[in-house]
gemmi code that builds the backbone of each chain (N, CA, C; Angstrom):
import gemmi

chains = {
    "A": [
        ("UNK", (135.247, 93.514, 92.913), (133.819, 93.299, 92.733), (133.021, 94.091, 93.755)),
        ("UNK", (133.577, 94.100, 94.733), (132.811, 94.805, 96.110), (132.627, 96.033, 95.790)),
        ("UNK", (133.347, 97.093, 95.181), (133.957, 98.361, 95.059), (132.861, 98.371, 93.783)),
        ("UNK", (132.523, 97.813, 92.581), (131.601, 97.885, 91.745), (130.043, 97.808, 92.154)),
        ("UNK", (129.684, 96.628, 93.233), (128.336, 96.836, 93.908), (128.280, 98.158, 94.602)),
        ("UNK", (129.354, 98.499, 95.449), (128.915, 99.677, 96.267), (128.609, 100.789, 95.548)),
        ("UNK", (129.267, 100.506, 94.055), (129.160, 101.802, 93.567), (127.523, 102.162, 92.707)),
        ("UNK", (126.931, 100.730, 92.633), (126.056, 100.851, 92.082), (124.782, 101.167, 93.720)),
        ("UNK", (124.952, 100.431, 94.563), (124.163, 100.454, 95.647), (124.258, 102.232, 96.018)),
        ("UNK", (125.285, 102.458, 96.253), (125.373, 104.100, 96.609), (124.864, 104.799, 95.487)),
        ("UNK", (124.669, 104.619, 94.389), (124.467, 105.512, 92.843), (122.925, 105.421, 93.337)),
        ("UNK", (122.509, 104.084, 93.734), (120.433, 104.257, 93.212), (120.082, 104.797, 94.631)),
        ("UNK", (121.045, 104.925, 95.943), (120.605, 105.508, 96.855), (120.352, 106.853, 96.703)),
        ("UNK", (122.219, 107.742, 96.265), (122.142, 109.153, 95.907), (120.731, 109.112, 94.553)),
        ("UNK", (120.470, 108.398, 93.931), (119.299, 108.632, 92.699), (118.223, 108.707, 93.343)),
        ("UNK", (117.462, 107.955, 94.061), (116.087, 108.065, 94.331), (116.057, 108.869, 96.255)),
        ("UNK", (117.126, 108.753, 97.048), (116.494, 108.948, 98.317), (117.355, 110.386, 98.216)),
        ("UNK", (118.527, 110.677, 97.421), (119.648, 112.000, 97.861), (118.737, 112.441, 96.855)),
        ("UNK", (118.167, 112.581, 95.845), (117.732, 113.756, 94.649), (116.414, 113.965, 95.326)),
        ("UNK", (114.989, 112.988, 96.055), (114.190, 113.662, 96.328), (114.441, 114.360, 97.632)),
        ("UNK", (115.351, 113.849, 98.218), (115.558, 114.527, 99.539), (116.199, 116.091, 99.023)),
        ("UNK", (116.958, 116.381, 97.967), (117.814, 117.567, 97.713), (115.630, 118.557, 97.366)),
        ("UNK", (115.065, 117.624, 96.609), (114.443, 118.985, 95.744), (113.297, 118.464, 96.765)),
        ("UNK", (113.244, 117.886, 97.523), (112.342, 118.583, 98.844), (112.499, 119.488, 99.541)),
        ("UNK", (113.888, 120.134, 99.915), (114.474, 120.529, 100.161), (114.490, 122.237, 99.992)),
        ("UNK", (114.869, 121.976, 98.387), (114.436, 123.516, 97.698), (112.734, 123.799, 97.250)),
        ("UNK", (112.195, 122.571, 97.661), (110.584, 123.533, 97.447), (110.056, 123.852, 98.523)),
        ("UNK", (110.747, 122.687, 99.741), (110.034, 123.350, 100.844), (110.831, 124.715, 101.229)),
        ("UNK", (111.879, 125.638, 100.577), (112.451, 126.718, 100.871), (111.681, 127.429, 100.015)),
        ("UNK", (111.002, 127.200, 99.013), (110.138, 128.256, 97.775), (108.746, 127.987, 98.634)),
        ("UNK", (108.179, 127.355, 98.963), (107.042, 127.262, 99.864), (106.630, 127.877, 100.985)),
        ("UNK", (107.503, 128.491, 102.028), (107.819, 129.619, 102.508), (108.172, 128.775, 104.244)),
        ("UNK", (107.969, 129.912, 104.916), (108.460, 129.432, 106.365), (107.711, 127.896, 106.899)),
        ("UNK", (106.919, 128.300, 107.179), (105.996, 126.940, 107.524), (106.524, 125.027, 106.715)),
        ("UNK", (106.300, 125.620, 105.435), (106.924, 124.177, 105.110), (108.421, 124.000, 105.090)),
        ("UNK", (109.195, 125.222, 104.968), (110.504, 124.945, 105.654), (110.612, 124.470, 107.063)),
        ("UNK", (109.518, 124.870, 107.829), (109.979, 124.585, 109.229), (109.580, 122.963, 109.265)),
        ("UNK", (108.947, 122.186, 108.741), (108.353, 121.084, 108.690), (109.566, 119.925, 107.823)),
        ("UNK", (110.420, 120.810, 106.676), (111.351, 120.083, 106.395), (112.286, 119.909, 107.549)),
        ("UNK", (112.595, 120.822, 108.279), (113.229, 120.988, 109.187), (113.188, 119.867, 109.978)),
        ("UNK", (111.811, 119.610, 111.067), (111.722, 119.037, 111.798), (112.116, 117.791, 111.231)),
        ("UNK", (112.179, 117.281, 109.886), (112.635, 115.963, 109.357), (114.012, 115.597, 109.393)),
        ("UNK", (114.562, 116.740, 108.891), (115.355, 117.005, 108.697), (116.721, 116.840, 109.862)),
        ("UNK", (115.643, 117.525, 110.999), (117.031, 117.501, 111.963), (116.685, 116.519, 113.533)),
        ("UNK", (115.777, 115.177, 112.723), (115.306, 114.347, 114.013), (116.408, 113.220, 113.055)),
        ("UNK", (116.309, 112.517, 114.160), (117.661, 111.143, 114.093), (117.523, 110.744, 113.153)),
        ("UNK", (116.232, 110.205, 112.592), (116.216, 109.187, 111.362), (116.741, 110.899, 109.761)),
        ("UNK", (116.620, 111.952, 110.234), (117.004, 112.776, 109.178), (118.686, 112.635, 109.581)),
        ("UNK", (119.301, 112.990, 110.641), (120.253, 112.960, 110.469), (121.117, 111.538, 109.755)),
        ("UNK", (120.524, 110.184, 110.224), (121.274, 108.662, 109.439), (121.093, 108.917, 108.018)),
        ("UNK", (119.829, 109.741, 107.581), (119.284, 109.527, 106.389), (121.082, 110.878, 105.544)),
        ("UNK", (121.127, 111.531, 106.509), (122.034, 112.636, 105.591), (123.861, 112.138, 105.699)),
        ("UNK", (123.875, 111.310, 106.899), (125.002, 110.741, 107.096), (125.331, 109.771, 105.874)),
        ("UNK", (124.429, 108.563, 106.034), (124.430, 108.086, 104.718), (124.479, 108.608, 103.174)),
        ("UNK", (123.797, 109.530, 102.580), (123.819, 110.336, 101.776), (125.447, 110.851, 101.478)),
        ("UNK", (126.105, 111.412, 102.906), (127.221, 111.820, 102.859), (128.347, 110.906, 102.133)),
        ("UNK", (127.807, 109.466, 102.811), (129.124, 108.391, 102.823), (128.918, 107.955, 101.228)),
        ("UNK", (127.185, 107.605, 101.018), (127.118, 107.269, 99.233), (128.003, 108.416, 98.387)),
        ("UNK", (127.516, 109.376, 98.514), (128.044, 110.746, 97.632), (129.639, 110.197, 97.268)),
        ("UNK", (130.884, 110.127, 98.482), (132.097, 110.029, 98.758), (132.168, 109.121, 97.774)),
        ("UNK", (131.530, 107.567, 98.635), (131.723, 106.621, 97.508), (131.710, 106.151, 96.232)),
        ("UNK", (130.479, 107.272, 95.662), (130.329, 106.126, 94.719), (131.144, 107.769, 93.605)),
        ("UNK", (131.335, 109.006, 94.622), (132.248, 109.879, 93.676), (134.126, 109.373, 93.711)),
        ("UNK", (134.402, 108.553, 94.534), (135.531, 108.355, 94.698), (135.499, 106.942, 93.665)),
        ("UNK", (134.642, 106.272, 93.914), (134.794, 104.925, 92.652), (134.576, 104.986, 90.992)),
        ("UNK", (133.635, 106.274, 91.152), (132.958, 107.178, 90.220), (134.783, 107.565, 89.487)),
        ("UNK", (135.663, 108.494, 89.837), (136.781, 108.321, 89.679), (137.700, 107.813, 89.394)),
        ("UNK", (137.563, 106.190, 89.865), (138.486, 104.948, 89.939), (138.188, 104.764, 88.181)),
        ("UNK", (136.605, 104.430, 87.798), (136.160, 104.238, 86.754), (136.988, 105.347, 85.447)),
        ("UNK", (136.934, 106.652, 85.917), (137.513, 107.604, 84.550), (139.014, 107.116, 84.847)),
        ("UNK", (139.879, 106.909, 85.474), (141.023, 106.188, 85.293), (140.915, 104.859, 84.252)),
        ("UNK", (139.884, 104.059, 84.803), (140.173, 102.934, 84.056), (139.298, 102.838, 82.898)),
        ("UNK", (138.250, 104.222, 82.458), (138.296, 104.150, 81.332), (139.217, 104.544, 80.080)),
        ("UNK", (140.883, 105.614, 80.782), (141.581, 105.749, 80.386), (142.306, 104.769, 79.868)),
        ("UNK", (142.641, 103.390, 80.461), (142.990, 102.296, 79.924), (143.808, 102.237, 81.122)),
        ("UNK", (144.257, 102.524, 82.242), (145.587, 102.865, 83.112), (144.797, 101.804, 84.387)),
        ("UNK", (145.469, 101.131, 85.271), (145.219, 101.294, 86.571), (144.439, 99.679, 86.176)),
        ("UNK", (145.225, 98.535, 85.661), (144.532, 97.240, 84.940), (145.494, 96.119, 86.421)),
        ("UNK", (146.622, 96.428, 85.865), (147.378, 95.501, 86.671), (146.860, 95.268, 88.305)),
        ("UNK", (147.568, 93.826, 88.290), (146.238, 93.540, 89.764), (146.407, 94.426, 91.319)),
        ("UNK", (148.162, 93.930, 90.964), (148.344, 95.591, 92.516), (147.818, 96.465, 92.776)),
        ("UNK", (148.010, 97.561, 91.760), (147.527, 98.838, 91.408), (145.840, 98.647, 91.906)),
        ("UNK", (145.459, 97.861, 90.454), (144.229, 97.914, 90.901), (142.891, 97.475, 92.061)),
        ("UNK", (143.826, 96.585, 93.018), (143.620, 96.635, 94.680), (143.564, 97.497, 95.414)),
        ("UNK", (144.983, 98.306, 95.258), (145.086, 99.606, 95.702), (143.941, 100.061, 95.760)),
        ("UNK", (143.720, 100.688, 94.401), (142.642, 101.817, 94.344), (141.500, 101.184, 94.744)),
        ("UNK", (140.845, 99.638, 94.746), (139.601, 99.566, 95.116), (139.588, 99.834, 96.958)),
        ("UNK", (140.580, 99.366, 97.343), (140.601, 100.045, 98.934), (140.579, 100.892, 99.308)),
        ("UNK", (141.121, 102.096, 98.413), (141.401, 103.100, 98.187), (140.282, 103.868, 98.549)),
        ("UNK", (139.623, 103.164, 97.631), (138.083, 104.060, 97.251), (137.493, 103.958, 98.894)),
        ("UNK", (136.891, 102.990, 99.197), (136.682, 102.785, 100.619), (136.891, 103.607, 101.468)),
        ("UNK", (138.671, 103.714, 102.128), (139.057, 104.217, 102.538), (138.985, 105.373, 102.524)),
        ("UNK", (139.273, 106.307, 101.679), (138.707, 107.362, 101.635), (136.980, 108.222, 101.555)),
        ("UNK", (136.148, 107.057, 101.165), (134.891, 108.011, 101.336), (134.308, 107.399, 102.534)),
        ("UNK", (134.860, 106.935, 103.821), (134.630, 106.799, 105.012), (135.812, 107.710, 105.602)),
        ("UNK", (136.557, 108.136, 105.381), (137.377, 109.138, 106.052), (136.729, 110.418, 105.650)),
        ("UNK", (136.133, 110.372, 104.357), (135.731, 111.920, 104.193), (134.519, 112.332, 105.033)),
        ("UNK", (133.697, 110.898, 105.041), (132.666, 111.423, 105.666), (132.854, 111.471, 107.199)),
        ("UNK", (133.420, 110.566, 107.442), (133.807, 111.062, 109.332), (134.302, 112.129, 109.172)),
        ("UNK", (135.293, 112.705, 108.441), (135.836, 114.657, 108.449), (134.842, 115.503, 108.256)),
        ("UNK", (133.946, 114.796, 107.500), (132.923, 116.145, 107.249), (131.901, 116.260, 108.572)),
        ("UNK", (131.553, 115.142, 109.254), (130.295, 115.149, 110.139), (131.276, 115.469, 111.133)),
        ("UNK", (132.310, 115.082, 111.738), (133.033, 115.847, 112.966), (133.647, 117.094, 112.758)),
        ("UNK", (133.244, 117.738, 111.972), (133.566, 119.226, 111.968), (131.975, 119.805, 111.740)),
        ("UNK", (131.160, 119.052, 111.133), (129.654, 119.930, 111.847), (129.329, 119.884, 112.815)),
        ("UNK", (129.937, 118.958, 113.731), (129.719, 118.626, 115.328), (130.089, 119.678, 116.316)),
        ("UNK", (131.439, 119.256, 115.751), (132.442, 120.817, 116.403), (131.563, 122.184, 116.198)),
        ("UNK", (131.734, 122.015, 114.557), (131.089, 123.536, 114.625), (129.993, 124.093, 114.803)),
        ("UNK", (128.788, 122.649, 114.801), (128.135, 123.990, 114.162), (127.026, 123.389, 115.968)),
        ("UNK", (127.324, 122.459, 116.584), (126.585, 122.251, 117.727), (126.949, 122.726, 118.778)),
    ],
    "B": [
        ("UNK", (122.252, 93.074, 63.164), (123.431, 92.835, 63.749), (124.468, 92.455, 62.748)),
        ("UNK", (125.412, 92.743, 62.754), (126.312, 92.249, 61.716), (127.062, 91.012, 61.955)),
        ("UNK", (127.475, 90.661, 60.690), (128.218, 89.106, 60.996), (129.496, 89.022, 60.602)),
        ("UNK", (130.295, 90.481, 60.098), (131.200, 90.371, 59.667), (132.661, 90.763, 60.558)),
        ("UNK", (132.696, 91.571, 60.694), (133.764, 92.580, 61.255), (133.314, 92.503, 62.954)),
        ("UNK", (134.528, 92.387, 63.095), (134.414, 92.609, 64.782), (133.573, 93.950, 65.234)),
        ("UNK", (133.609, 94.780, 64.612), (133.038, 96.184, 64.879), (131.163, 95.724, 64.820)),
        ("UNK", (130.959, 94.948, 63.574), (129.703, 94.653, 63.168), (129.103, 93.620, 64.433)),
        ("UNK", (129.821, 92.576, 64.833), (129.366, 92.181, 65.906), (128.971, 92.703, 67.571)),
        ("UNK", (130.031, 94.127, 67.704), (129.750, 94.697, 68.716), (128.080, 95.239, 68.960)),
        ("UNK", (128.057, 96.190, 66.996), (127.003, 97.290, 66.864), (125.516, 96.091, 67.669)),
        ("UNK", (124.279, 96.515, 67.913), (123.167, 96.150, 68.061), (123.646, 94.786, 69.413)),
        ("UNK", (124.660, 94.759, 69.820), (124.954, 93.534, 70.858), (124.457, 94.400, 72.260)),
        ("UNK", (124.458, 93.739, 73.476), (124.624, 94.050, 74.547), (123.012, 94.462, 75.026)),
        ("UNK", (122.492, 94.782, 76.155), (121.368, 94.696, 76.565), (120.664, 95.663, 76.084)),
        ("UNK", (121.235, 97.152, 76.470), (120.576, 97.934, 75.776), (120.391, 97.684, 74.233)),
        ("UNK", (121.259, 97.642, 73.281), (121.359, 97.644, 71.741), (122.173, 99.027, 71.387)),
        ("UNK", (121.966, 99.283, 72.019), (123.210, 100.891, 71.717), (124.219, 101.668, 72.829)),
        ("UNK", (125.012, 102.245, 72.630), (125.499, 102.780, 73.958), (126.463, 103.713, 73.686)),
        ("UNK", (127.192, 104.285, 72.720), (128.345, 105.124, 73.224), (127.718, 106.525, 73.385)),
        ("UNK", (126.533, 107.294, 72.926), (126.480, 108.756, 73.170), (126.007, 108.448, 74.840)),
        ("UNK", (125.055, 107.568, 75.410), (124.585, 107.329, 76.659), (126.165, 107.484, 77.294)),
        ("UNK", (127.085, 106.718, 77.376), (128.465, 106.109, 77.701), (129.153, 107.546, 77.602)),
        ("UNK", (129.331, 108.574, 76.987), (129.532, 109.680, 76.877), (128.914, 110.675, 77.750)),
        ("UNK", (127.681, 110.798, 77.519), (127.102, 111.417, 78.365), (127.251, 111.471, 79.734)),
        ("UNK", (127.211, 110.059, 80.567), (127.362, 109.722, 81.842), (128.175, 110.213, 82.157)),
        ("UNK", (129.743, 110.186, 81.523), (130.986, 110.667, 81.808), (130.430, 112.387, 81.788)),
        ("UNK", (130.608, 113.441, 81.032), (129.454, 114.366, 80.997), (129.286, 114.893, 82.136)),
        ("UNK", (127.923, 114.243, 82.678), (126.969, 114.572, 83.618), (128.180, 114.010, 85.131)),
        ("UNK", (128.717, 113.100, 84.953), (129.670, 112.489, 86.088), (130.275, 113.554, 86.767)),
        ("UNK", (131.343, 114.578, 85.761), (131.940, 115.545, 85.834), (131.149, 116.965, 86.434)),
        ("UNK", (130.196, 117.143, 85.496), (129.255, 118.050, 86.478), (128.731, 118.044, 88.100)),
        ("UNK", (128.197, 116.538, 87.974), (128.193, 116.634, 89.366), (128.947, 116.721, 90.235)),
        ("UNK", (130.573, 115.924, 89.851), (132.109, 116.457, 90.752), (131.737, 117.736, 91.365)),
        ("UNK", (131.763, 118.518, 90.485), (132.143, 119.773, 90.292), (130.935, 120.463, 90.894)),
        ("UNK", (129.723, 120.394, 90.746), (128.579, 120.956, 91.150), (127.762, 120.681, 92.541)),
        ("UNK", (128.095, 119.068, 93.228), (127.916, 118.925, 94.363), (128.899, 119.098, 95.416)),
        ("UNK", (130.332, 119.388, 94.865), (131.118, 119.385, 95.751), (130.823, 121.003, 96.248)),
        ("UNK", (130.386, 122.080, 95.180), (130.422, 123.147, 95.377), (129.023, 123.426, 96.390)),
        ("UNK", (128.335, 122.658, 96.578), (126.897, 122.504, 96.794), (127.246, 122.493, 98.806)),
        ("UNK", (128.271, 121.194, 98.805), (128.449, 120.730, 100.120), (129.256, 121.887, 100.563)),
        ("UNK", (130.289, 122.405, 99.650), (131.177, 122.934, 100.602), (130.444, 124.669, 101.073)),
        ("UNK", (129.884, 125.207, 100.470), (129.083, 126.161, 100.430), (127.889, 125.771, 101.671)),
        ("UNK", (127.425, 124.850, 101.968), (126.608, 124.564, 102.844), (126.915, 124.600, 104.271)),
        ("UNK", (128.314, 123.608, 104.316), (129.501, 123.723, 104.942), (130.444, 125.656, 105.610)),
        ("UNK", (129.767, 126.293, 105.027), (130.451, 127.399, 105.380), (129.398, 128.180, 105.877)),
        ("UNK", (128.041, 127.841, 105.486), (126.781, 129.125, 105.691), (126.845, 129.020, 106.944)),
        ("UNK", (126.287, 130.753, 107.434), (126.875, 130.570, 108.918), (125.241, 129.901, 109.302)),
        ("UNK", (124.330, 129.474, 108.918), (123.122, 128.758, 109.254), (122.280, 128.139, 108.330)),
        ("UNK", (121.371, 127.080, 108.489), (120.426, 126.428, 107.398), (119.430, 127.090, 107.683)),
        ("UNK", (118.789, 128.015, 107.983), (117.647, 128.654, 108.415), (116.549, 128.939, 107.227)),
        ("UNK", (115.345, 129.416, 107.393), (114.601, 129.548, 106.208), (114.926, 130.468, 105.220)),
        ("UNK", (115.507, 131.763, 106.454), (116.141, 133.562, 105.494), (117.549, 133.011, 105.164)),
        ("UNK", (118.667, 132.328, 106.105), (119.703, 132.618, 105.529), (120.086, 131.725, 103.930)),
        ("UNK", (118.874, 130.509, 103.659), (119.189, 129.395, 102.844), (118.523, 130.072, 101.514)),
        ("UNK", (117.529, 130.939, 102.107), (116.206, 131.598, 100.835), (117.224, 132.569, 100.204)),
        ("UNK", (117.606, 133.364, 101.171), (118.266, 134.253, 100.655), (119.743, 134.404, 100.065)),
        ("UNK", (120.501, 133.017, 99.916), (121.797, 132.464, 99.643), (121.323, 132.302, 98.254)),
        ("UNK", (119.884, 131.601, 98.013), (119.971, 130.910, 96.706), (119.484, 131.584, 95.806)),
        ("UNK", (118.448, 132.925, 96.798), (117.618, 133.553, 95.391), (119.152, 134.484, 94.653)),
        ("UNK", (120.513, 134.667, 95.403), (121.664, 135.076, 94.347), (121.799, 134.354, 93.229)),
        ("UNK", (122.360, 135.202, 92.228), (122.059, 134.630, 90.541), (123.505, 133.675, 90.592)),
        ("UNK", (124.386, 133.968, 91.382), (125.313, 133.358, 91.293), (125.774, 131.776, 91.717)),
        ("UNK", (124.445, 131.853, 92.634), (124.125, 130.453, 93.332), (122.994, 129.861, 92.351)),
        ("UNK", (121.841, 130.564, 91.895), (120.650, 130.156, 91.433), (120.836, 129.230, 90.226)),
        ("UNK", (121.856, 129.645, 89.474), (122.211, 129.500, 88.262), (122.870, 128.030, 88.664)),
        ("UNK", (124.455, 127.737, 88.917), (124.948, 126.707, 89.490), (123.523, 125.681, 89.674)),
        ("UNK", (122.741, 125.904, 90.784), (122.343, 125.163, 91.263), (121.168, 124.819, 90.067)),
        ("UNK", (120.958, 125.105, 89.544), (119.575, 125.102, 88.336), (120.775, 123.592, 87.550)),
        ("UNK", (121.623, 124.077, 87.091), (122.836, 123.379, 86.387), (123.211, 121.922, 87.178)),
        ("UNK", (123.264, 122.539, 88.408), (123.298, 121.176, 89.309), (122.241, 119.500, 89.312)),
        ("UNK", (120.721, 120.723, 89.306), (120.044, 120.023, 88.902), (119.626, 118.846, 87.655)),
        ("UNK", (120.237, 119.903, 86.483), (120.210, 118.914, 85.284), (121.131, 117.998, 85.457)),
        ("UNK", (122.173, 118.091, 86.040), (123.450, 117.386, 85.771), (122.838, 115.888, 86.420)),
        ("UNK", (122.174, 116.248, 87.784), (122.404, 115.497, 88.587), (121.027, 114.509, 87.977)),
        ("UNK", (120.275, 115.234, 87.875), (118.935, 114.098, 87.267), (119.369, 113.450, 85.573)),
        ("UNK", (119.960, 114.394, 84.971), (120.542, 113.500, 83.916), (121.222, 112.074, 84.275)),
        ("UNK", (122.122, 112.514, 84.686), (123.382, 111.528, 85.343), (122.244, 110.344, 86.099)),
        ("UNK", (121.565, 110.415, 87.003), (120.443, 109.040, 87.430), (119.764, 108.515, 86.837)),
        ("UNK", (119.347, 109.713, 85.330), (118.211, 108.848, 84.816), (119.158, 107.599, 83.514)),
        ("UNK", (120.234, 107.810, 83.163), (121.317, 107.578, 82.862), (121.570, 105.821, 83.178)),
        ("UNK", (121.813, 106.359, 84.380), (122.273, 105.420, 85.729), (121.371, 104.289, 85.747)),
        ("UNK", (120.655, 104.825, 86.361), (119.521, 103.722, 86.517), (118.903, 102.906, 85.309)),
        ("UNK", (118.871, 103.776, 84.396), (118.425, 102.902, 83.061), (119.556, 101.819, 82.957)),
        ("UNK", (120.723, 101.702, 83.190), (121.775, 100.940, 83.267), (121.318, 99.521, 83.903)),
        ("UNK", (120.810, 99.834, 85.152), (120.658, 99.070, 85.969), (119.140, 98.188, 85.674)),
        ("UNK", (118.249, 99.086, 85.549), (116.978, 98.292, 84.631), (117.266, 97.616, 83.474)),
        ("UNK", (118.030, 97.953, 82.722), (118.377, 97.079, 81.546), (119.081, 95.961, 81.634)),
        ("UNK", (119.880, 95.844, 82.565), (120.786, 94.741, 83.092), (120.271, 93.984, 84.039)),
        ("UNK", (118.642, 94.374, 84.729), (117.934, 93.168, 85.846), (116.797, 92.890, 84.919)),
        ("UNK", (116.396, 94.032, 84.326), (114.967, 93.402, 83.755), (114.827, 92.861, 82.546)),
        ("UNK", (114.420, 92.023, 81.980), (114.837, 91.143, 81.029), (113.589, 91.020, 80.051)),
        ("UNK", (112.196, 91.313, 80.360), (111.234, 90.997, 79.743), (110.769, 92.397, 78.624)),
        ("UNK", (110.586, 92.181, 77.375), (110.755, 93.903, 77.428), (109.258, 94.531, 77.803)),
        ("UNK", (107.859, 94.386, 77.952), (107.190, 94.911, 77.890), (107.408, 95.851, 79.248)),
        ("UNK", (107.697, 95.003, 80.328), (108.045, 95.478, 81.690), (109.093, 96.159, 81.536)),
        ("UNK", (110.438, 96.119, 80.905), (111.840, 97.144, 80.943), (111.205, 98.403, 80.167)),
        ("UNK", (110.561, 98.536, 78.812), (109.733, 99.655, 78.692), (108.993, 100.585, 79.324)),
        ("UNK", (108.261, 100.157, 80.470), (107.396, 100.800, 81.128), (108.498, 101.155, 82.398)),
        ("UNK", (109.202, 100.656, 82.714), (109.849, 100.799, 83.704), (110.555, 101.921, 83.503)),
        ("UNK", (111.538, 102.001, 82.308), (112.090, 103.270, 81.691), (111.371, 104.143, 81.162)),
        ("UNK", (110.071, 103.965, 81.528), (109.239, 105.568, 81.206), (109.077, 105.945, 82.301)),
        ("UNK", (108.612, 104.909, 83.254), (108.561, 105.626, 84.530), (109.773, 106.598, 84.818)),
        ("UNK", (110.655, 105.926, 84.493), (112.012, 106.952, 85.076), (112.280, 107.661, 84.641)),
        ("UNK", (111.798, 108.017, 83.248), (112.322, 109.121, 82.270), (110.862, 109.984, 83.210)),
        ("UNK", (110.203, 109.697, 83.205), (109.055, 110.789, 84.060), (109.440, 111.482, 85.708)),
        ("UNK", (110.331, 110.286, 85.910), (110.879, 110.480, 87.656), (111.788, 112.122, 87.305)),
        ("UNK", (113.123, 111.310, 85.884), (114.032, 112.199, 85.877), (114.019, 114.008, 85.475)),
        ("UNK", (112.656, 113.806, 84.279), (111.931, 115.108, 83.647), (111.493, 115.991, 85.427)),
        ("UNK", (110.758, 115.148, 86.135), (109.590, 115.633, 86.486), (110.476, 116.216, 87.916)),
        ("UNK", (111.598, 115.193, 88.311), (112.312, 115.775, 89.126), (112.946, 117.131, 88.847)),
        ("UNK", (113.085, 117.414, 87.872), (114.635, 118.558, 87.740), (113.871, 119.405, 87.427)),
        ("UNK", (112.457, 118.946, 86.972), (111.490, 120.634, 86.601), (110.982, 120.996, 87.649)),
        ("UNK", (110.572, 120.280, 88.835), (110.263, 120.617, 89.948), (110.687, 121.573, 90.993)),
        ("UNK", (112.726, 121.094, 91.156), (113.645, 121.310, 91.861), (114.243, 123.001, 90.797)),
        ("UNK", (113.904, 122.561, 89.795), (114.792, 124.286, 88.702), (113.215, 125.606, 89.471)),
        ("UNK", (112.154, 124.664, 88.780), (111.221, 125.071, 89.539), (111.057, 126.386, 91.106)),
        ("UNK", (111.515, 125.568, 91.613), (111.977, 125.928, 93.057), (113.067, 126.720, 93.151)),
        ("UNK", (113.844, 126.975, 92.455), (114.966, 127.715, 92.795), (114.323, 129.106, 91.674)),
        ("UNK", (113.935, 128.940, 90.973), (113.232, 130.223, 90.295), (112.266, 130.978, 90.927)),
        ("UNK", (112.039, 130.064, 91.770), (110.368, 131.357, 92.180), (111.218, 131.866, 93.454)),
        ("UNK", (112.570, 131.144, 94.354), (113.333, 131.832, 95.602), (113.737, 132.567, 94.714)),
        ("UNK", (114.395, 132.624, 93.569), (115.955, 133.879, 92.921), (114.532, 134.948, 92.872)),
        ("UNK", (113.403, 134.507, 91.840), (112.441, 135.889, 91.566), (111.720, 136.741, 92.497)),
        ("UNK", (111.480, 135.975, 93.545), (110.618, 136.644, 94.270), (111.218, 136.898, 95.893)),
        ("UNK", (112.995, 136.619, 95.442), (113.428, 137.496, 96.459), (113.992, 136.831, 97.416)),
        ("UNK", (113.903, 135.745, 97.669), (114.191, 134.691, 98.660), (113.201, 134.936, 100.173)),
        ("UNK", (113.716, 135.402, 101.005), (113.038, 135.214, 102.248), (112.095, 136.694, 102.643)),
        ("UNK", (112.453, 137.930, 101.541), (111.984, 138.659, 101.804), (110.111, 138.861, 101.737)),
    ],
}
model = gemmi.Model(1)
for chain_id, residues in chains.items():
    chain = gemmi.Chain(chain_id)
    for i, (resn, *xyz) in enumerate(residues, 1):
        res = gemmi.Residue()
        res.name, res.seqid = resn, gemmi.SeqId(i, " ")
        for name, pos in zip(("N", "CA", "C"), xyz):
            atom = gemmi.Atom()
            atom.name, atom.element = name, gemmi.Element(name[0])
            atom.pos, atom.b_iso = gemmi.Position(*pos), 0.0
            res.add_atom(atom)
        chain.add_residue(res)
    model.add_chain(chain)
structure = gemmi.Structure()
structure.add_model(model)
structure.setup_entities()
């Protein structure tokens, strides 16, 4: 059940805060320097960075549960083991992806 | 609604009243976005900067412009999708679930013409030049 809320909680996050944040994004790059530099400053102050961290971890999640789902719309992956597995699964992995992804922009790119 | 056949009881049941091309679709648009945000992150992930020239000038390429135009539909399809899911399954009254799903069909239109928008006038006019 947990693994089904998150997936919906992470879906209306990536929907309303990851899609206007993406096409703010690309207009303030068609808008020219100035309002790029202004996305910027949003962009790269603390509350932009939680705002993209999060973004990161929804994306993982609700693409890794997003996943779980085309399995089990295959009909596969019913039985209760199995299907524990994978709801931890899911978890587990889109908090590992996103700690891999933000400690290698750390490394690299600071 | 039908009263006969198990099939007949499914048709016109359930909140929405219809669902497999939506139910199709999602899957669809699901796949696109796999495929279209992963390419999105990992590409972002490699630029040697987010800067105004190096990001303008990454996207006004046709090879990026395009993807990402594609990205866009996928991805506002796939929410407006989504979310109608979720309005239909909290909101219960219909005059209010109507208006609510126009709003979003206006969110989802108005988003992806905005954002395709934007990536057409960087590819045409050159990116940062």
């Amino acid at each position: 059940m947990a693994v089904s809320i998150a997936h919906r909680v992470a879906g209306d996050g990536l929907a309303i805060v990851g899609a206007m944040a993406l096409v703010w994004w690309l207009v303030a790059a068609a808008s020219g320097p100035g309002h790029y530099a202004y996305f910027q400053s949003w962009a790269g102050s603390p509350l932009g960075y939680i705002v993209m961290i999060g973004l990161t971890w929804a994306f993982f999640q609700h693409l890794f549960s997003g996943l779980r789902h085309l399995v089990l719309d295959i009909g596969a992956g019913y039985e209760l083991k199995t299907n524990r597995t994978f709801s931890i699964l899911v978890f587990v992995l889109a908090i590992a992806v996103t700690a891999a992804i933000w400690c290698w922009l750390l490394v690299e790119k600071l | 609604m039908g009263n006969g056949t198990p099939i007949g009881r499914v048709r016109g049941l359930g909140s929405a009243k219809t669902g497999v091309h939506h139910w199709v679709l999602q899957r669809f648009t699901a796949v696109g976005n796999l495929l279209l945000v992963l390419w999105l992150i990992f590409s972002i992930l490699q630029m040697p900067g987010l800067d105004y020239v190096s990001v303008t000038s990454w996207i006004a390429q046709p090879l990026v412009a395009v993807p990402m135009m594609l990205m866009l539909v996928s991805i506002f399809w796939h929410l407006k999708l989504g979310l109608q899911v979720l309005i239909e399954d909290y909101i219960h009254e219909d005059g209010l679930k109507f208006a609510v799903v126009m709003l979003l069909n206006f969110y989802a239109l108005g988003g992806a013409a905005l954002g395709i928008f934007a990536i057409a006038k960087i590819a045409f006019t050159g990116g940062a030049a």
